[in-house]
N, C-alpha and C positions, 0 to 999 in steps of 0.2 A: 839467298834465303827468301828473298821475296821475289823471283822470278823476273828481275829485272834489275839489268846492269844500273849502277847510281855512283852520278860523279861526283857530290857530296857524301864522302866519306868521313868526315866526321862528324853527322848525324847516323852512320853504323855503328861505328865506334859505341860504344855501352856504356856509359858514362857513371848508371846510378843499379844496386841490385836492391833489390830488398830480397834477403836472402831467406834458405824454407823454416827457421826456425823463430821468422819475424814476420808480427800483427805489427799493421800501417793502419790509423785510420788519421783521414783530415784530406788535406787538398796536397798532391804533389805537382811542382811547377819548375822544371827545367829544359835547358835547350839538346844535351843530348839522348841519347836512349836510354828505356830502362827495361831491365828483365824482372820478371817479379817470380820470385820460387816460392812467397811467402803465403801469407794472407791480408789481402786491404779491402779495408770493411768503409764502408762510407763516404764523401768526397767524392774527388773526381783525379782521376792522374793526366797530367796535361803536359806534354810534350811537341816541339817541333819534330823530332825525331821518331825514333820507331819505337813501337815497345811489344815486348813479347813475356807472354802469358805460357810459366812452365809445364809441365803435366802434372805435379802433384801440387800448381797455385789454384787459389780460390781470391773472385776477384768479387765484391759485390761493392761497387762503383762506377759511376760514369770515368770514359777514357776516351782523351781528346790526342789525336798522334797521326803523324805523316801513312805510317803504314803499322797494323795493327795483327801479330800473329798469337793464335791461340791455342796451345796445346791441352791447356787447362779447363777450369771453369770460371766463367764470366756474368755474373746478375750486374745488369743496367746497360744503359746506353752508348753507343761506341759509335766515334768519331773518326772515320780515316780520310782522309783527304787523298789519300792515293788508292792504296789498299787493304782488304782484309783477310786475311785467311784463320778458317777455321780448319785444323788441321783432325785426322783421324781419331785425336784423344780427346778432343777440344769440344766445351759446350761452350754455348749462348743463350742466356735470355735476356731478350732486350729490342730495341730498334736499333738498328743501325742505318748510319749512312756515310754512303762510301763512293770512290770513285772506282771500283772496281772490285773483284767478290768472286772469293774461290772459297769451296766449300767441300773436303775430304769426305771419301764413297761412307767411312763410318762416325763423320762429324755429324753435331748435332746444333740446330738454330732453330730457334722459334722467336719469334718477334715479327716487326716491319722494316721490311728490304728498302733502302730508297739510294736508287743511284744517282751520280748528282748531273749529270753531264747526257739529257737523252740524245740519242744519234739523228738524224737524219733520214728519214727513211728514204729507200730507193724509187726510187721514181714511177715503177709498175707498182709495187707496194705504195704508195700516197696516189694513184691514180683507182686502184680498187676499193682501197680504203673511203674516197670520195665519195667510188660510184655506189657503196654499199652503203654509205649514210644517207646520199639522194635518193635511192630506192625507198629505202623504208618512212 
């Protein structure tokens, strides 16, 4: 589901639904995953686990989770520590920050990107980089 094998399996495992014919609003705070089909308004959803956002949820909340999939719609701030994806049906408004970021050809995100972990640049790349800030 999230493009990478995980040997903690029961942080897959789905622990918590808020299912499509339920409004959540306040703070949700458990260790494994949740799927949300519903609508949660307000608060924050906070998980060590994964939590995935349906195609017909609406999310307007901060969400704090190891890996964060979205088919739905999302207003606020999102938290992944691993991953996010925004899938083909799936909006975003917000900032996120994430350690990595995948974004479907008809998904849609507006906000600020921030990934947490920059690389290393290559050695001819921080060598031109250098010599192009010494020039000017």
């Amino acid at each position: 589901m999230f493009g990478k094998s995980n040997k903690n399996l029961p942080l897959d495992r789905i622990e918590t639904i808020i299912g499509p014919n339920t409004n959540f609003e306040g703070h949700l705070k458990c260790d494994g995953s949740v799927r949300i089909d519903g609508v949660c308004e307000g608060g924050v959803i906070e998980t060590v686990g994964n939590v995935i956002v349906s195609p017909d949820a609406m999310v307007a909340a901060d969400i704090v989770a190891r890996n964060v999939s979205v088919s739905g719609a999302v207003t606020g701030k999102i938290k992944a520590s691993d991953r996010l994806e925004i899938l083909s049906t799936g909006r975003v408004w917000g900032d996120v920050e994430v350690g990595s970021f995948l974004l479907d050809e008809d998904g849609y995100f507006r906000g600020q990107l921030v990934m947490k972990e920059e690389p290393e640049l290559p050695p001819q790349l921080a060598k031109t980089g250098a010599a192009d800030k010494s020039a000017k």
